[in-house]
N, C-alpha and C positions, 0 to 999 in steps of 0.2 A: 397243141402239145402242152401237157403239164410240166412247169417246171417247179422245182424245191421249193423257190421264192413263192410261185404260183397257189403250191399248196399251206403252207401260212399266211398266205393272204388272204386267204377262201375263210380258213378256220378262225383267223384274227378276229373273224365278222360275229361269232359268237359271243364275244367279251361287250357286247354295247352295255351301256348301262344308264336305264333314264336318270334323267338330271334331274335332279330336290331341289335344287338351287342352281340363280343363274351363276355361270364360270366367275365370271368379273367379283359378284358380290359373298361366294367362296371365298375366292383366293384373297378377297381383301379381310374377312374372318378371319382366316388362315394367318395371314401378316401380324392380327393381331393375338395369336396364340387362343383364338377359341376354341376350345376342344371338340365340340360338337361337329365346329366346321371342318378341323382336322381328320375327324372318325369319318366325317362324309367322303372330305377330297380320298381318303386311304379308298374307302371301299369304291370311290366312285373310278380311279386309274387301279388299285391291286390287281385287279386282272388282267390285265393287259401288259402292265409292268415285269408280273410275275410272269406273262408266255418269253417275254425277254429274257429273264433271270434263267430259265429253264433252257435256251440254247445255248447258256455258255456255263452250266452245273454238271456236276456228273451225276447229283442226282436229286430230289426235292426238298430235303433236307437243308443241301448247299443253297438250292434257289433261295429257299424260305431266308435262310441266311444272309442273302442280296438283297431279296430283298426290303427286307429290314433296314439293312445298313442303310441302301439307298434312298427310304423314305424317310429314314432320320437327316441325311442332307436334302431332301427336300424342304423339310417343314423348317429347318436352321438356317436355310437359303432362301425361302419363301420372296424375303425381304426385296430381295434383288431381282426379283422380276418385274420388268418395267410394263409389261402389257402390252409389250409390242411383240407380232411374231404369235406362235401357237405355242399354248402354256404347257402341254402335251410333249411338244417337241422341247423345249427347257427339259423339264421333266427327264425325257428321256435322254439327253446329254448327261446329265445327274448319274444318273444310272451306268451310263457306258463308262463313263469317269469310274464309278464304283465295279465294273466288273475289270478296268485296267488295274486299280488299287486290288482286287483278289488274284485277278495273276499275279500278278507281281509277288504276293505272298506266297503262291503255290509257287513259283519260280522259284523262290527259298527254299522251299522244300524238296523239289526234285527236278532233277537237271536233265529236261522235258526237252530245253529247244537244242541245248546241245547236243543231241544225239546228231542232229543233222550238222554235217560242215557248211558252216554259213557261208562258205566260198563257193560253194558247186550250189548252180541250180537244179534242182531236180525236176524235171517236168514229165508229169504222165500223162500218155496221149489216148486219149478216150472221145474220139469224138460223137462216141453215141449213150455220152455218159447222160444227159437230159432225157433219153429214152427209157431209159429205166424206173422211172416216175410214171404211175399209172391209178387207177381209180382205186387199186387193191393196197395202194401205201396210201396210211394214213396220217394224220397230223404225229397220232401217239404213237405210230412204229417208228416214223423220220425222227423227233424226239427222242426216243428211244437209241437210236442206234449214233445218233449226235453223241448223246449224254457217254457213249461207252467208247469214245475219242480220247485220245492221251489229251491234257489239257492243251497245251500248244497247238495240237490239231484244230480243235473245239476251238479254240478264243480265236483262230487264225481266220479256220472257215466261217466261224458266224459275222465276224464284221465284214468280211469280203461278199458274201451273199444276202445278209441281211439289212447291212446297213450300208451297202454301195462303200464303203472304203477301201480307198488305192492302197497297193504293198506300201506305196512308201511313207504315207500315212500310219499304217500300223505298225510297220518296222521302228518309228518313232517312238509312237506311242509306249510299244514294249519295249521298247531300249533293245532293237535288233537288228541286224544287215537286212537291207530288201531282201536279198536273196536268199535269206533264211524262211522268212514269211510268204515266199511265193512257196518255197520247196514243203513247207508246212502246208499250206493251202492244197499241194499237190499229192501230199501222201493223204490228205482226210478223205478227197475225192478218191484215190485207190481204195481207201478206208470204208469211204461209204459204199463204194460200188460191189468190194466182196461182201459186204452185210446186206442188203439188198440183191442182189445175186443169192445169198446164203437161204434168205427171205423168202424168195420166189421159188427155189428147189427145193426149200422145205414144206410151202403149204401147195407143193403142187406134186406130191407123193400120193 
C-alpha cells in the first residue's frame, strides 16, 4: 500500500546528481569560500533542498525564497561542520531551522494557529485515510494540494510526516501547546482527504 511518505520517497529518487567532486574535498573549498566550489555544492543539493522548501511553500516563488535563505546559512555555517555524521543531513537541519524562522514570520502576519483552541484536541478519525493514495496521485498533485494548506496546516503536517517529528517537538519549535499541533496535524489530514476525494470525483467524470 502506498503511502504519502512512500510517494516522496519514490520521486525523491529523481533529484540524484553525479558528483564533480569528491564530498570531503567540496566542502573543504566551500570552508574556504571558493566560489566555484560553492556554485557546485548549490547545484549539487538545490534539488533536493528545494522538494523540501516546496512542502512547507504555498507556492514556488515562496520555496525559491527558502531556499535562498537557506543556502546562504549554509555556505556562512560551512565552517562548523566537523565531517562527522552526513553532510546532507547538517544540511538539511539548516533548512528546517529556516522554514521554522519563515513561520514564525508568517505567524506575524496571520493568526493561522489561533483559529484552533490550543486546549481541545481535535482528532479526525480516518482510518482509511492511507487508502486514498494510489498510482493516480502524483508527486505534483500531493504537492499541490499541500501547498494550498493554511500555513499552520502545512508547516504542522510536513514535519510530522516527513520528517518523523513528535507533536511535542514541534509544539516547541513553534512556540505552541502540543495540542494545538496535534489538532493542526488533524484538520490537514481532513484537509487533504476532501482535496483528494475532490481529485478522484473530478477526473473520474
Amino acid at each position: 500500500m502506498r503511502t504519502i511518505r512512500n510517494v516522496f520517497d519514490f520521486f525523491s529518487s529523481i533529484y540524484r546528481t553525479r558528483l564533480r567532486m569528491e564530498n570531503r574535498q567540496l566542502i573543504a573549498a566551500c570552508k574556504k569560500q571558493d566560489t566555484n566550489a560553492q556554485r557546485e555544492l548549490y547545484e549539487m543539493y538545490a534539488p533536493r533542498m528545494l522538494g523540501l522548501c516546496l512542502r512547507y511553500s504555498k507556492d514556488y516563488d515562496a520555496a525559491q525564497d527558502m531556499l535562498h535563505d537557506g543556502f546562504l546559512k549554509v555556505l556562512t555555517q560551512i565552517k562548523t561542520y566537523s565531517g562527522r555524521g552526513s553532510f546532507e543531513g547538517w544540511m538539511r537541519r539548516i533548512f528546517i531551522n529556516t522554514v521554522f524562522e519563515h513561520f514564525r514570520e508568517e505567524k506575524k502576519k496571520y493568526l493561522t494557529l489561533s483559529e484552533v483552541d490550543e486546549s481541545e484536541e481535535i482528532e479526525v478519525v480516518d482510518e482509511n485515510f492511507e487508502r486514498l493514495f494510489n498510482d493516480n496521485i502524483t508527486e505534483e498533485h500531493l504537492l499541490e494540494m499541500i501547498q494550498e494548506m493554511p500555513p499552520g496546516y502545512r508547516t504542522v503536517f510536513s514535519l510530522y510526516v516527513f520528517e518523523d517529528m513528535p507533536h511535542k517537538e514541534i509544539a516547541k519549535k513553534l512556540g505552541i501547546k502540543e495540542n494545538a499541533s496535534r489538532s493542526q496535524y488533524s484538520r490537514a489530514k481532513s484537509f487533504l482527504r476532501n482535496k483528494i476525494n475532490g481529485y478522484y470525483a473530478n477526473n473520474n467524470e
